[in-house]
VOGU-123519 format. One line per field, with one value per residue: x, y, z of N, C-alpha, C in turn; residue in one letter; residue number from 1. Coordinates in steps of 0.2 Angstrom, whole numbers. Layout:
% residues N
n_x	(X, ...)
n_y	(Y, ...)
n_z	(Z, ...)
ca_x	(X, ...)
ca_y	(Y, ...)
ca_z	(Z, ...)
c_x	(X, ...)
c_y	(Y, ...)
c_z	(Z, ...)
rest	(a, ...)
nr	(NUM, ...)
This chain:
% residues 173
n_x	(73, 77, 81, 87, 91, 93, 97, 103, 116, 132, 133, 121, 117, 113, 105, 104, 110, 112, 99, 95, 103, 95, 81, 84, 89, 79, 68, 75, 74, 62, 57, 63, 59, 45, 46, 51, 41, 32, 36, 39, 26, 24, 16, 14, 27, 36, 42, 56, 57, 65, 68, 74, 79, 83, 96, 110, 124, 134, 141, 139, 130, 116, 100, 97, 83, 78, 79, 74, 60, 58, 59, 47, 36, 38, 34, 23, 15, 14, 3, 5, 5, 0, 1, 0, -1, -2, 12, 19, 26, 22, 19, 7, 8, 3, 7, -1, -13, -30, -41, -36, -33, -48, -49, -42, -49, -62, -60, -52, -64, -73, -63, -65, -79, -87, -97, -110, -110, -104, -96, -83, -72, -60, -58, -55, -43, -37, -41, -43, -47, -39, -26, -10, -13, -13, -21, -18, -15, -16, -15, -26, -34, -30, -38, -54, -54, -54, -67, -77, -76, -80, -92, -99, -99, -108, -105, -106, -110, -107, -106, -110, -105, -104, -89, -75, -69, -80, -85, -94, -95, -104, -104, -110, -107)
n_y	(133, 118, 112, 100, 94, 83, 74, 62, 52, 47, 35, 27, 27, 16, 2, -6, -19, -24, -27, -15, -3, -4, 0, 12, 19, 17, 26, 38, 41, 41, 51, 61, 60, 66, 78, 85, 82, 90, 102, 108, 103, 90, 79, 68, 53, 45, 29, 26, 37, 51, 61, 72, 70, 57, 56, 62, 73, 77, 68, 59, 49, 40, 34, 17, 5, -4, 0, 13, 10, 2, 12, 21, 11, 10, 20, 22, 12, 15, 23, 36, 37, 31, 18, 19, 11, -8, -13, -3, 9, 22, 35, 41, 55, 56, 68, 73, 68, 62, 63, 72, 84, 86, 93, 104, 110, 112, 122, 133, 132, 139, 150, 159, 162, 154, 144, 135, 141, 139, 134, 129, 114, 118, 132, 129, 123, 132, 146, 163, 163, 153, 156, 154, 149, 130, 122, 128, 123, 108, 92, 86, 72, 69, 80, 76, 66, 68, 78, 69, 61, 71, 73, 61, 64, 73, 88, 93, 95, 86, 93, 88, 92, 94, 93, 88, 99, 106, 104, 105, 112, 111, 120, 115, 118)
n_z	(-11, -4, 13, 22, 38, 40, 31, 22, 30, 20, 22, 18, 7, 1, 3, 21, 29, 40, 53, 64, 58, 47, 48, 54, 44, 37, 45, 44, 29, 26, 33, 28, 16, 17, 22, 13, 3, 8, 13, -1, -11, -16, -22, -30, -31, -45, -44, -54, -60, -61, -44, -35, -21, -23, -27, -28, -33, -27, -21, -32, -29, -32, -29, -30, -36, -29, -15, -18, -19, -6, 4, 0, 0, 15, 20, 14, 22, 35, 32, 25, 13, -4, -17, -32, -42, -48, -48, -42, -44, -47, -33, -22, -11, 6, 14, 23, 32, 23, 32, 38, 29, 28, 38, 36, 25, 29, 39, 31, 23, 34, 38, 28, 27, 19, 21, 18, 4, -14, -23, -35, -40, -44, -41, -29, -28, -36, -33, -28, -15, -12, -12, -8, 4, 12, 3, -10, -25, -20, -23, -35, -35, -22, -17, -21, -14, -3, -2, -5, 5, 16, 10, 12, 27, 27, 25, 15, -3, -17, -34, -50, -66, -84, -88, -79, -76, -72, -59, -45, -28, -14, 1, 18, 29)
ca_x	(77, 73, 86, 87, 96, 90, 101, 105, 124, 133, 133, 114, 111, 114, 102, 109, 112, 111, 92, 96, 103, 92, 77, 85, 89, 72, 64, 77, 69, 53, 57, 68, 54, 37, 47, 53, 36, 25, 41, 37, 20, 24, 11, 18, 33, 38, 51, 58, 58, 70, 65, 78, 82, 87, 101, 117, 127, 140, 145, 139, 127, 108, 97, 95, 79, 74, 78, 67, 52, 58, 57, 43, 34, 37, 29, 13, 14, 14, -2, 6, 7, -2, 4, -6, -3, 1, 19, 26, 30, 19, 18, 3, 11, -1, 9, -6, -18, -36, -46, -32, -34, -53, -50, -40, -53, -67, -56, -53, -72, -75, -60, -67, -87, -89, -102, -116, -108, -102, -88, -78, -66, -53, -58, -52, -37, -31, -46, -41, -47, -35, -18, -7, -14, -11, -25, -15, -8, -18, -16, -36, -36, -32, -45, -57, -55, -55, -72, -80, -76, -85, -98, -101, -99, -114, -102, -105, -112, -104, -112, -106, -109, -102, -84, -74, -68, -84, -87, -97, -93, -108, -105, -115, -104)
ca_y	(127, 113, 112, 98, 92, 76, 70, 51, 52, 44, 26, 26, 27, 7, -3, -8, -27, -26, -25, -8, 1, -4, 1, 18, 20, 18, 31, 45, 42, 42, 60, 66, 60, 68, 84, 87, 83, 95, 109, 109, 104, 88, 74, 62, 51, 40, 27, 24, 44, 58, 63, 77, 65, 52, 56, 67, 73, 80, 63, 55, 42, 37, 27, 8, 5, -7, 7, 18, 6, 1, 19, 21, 5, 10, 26, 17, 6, 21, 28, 43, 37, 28, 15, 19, 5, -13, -12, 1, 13, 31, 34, 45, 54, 60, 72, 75, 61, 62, 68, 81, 88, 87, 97, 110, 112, 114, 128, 139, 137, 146, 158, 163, 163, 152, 142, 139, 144, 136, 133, 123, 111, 121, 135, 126, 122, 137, 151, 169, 162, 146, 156, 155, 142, 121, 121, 133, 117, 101, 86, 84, 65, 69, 84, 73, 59, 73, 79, 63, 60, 76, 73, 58, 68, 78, 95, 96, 91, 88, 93, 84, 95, 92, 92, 86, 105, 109, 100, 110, 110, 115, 119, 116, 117)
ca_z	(-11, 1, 17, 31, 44, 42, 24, 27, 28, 12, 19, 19, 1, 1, 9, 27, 30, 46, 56, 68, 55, 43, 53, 56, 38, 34, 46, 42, 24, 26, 35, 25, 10, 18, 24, 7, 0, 13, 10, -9, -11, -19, -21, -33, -33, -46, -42, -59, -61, -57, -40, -30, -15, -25, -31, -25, -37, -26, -20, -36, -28, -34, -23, -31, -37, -22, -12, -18, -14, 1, 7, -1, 5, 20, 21, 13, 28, 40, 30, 25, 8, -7, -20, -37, -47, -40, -50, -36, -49, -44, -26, -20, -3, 9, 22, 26, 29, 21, 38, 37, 24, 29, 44, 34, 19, 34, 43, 26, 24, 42, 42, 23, 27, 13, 24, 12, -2, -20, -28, -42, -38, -47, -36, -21, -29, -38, -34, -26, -8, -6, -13, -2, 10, 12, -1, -16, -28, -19, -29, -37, -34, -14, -17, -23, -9, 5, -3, -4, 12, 18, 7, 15, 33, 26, 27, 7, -8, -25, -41, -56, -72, -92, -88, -74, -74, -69, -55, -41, -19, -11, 8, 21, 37)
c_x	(76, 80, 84, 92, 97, 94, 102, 113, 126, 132, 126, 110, 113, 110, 104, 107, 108, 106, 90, 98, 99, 86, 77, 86, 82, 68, 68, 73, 65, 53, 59, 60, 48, 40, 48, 46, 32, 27, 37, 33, 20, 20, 11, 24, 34, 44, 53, 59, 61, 66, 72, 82, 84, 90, 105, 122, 134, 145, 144, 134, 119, 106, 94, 85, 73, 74, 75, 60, 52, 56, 51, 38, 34, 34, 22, 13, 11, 6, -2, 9, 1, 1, 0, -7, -1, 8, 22, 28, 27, 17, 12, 6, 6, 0, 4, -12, -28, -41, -42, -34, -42, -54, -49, -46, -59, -65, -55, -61, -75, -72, -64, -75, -88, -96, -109, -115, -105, -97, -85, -72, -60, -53, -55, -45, -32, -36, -42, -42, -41, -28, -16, -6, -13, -15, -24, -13, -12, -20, -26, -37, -36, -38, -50, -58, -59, -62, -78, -80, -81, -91, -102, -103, -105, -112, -104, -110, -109, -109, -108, -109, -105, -95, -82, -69, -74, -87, -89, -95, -100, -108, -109, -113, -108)
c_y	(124, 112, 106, 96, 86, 72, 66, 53, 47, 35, 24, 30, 18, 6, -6, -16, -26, -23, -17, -3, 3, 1, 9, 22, 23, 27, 38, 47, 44, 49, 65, 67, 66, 75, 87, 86, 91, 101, 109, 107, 98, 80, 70, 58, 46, 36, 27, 32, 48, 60, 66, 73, 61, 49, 62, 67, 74, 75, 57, 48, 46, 30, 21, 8, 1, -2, 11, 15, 3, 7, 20, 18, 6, 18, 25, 12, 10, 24, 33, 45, 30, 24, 16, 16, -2, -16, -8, 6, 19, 28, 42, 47, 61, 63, 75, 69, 64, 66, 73, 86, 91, 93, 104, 112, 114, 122, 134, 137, 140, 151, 163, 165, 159, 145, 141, 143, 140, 137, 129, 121, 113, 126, 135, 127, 128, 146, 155, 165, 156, 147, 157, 150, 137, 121, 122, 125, 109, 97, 84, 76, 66, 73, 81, 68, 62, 75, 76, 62, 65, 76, 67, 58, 71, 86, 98, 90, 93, 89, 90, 93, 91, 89, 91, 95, 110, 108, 106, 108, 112, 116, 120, 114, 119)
c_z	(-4, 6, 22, 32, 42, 37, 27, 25, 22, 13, 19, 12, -2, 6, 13, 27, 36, 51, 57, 63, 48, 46, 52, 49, 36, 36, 45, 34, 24, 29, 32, 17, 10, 21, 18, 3, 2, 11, 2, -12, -16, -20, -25, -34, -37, -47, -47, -61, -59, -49, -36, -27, -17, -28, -28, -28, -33, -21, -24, -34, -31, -29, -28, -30, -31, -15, -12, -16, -10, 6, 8, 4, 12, 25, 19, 16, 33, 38, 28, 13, 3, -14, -28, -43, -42, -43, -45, -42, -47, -36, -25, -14, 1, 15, 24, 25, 25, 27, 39, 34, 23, 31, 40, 31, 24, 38, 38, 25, 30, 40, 32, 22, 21, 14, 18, 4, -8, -23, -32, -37, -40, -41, -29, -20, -30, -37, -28, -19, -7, -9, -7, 5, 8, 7, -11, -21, -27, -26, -29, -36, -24, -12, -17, -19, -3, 5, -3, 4, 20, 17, 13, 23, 32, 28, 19, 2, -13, -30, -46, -63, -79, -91, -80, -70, -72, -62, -48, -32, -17, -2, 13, 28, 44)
rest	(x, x, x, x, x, x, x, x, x, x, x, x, x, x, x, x, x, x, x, x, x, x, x, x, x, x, x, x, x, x, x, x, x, x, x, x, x, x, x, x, x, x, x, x, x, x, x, x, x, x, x, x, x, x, x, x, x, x, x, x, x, x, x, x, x, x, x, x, x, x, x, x, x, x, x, x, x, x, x, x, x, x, x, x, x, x, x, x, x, x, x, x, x, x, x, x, x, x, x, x, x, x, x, x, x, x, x, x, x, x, x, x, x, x, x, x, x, x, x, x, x, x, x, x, x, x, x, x, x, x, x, x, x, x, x, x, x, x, x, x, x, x, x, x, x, x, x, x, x, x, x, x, x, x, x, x, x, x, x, x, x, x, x, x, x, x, x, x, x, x, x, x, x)
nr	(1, 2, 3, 4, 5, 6, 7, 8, 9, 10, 11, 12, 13, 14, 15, 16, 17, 18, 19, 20, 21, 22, 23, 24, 25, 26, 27, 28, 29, 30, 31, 32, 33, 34, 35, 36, 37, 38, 39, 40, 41, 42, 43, 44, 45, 46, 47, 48, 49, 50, 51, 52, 53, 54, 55, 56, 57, 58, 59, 60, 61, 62, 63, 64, 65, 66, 67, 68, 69, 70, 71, 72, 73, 74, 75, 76, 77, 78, 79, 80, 81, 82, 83, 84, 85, 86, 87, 88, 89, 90, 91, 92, 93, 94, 95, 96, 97, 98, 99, 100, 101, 102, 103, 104, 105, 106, 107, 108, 109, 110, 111, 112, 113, 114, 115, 116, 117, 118, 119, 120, 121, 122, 123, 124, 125, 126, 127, 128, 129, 130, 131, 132, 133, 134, 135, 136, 137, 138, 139, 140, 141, 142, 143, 144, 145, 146, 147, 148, 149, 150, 151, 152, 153, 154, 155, 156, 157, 158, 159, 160, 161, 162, 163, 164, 165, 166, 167, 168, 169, 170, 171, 172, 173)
C-alpha cells in the first residue's frame, strides 16, 4: 500500500483560481503523481480511467477531468512524462527519464557479467537476472526506446526475429 506525506489537502482537489496556489497545487501533483508511479511500478495513466490518486473515497472527492490533464500536462512539460495520443487521454510517465533507465540497464549488465551476452527483451523484463531490480515489470514501450537509444550509443544491438516476443539484446558494453 502506497503512503505519502505529500496528499494535496481536500481544497486542492479543485483547480485553484488563484496563480500562487495554483502553481503549488500543480507541483504537489506532479509529486504526489511520479512517487506513486516509481512506488508501484506504474507506467501508464489514463485520464478518463480509474487511477488510485484520483479519487478519495473517504472525503468523497474525484479530480475533474481537466484536472487530471492539467496534472498531467504538466508532468509532460517537466519531461517526466509522455502524452500518447494527441487527445490527452493515456499518459506514458517516465519517473525515470529515457538516459535513466539507460544508465540502470548498463549497470545490471556490469553487476550481472552479462557484457557480451544475449538476451530477449522479455528476459530483461521478466527473466531470473532482473527480478527484483528497477528493470522487473519495465513498460516494453519505454524498454524498447531505452534500447534504441543504446543501440544507437553502440552499447548493443537488437535482433528482430518472427515475433516481437522474440526479439534478441546483444550487449556489447
Amino acid at each position: 500500500r502506497f503512503r505519502s506525506k505529500r496528499r494535496p489537502p481536500e481544497l486542492y482537489w479543485s483547480l485553484q483560481p488563484v496563480r500562487d496556489t495554483h502553481e503549488k497545487q500543480i507541483q504537489l501533483w506532479k509529486e504526489l503523481i511520479l512517487d506513486y508511479c516509481k512506488a508501484q511500478k506504474v507506467f501508464l495513466i489514463g485520464v478518463v480511467e480509474d487511477f488510485p490518486l484520483f479519487s478519495n473515497s473517504a472525503i468523497d472527492r474525484t479530480l475533474s477531468h481537466e484536472a487530471r490533464e492539467t496534472f498531467l500536462s504538466a508532468i509532460v512539460g517537466e519531461g517526466s512524462a509522455e502524452w500518447l495520443d494527441k487527445g490527452h487521454r493515456k499518459c506514458l510517465i517516465l519517473w525515470h527519464r529515457i538516459q535513466d533507465w539507460a544508465d540502470i540497464i548498463l549497470h545490471f549488465v556490469k553487476e550481472n557479467g552479462l557484457e557480451d551476452s544475449l538476451m530477449t527483451v522479455e528476459e530483461i523484463r521478466s527473466g531470473t537476472e532482473s527480478h527484483g531490480t528497477k528493470l522487473q515489470g519495465i513498460d516494453r514501450t519505454i524498454l524498447m526506446r531505452t534500447l534504441k537509444l543504446l543501440e544507437n550509443k553502440g552499447k548493443l544491438a537488437l535482433f528482430k526475429r518472427t515475433s516481437a516476443d522474440d526479439e534478441g539484446v546483444k550487449f556489447s558494453v
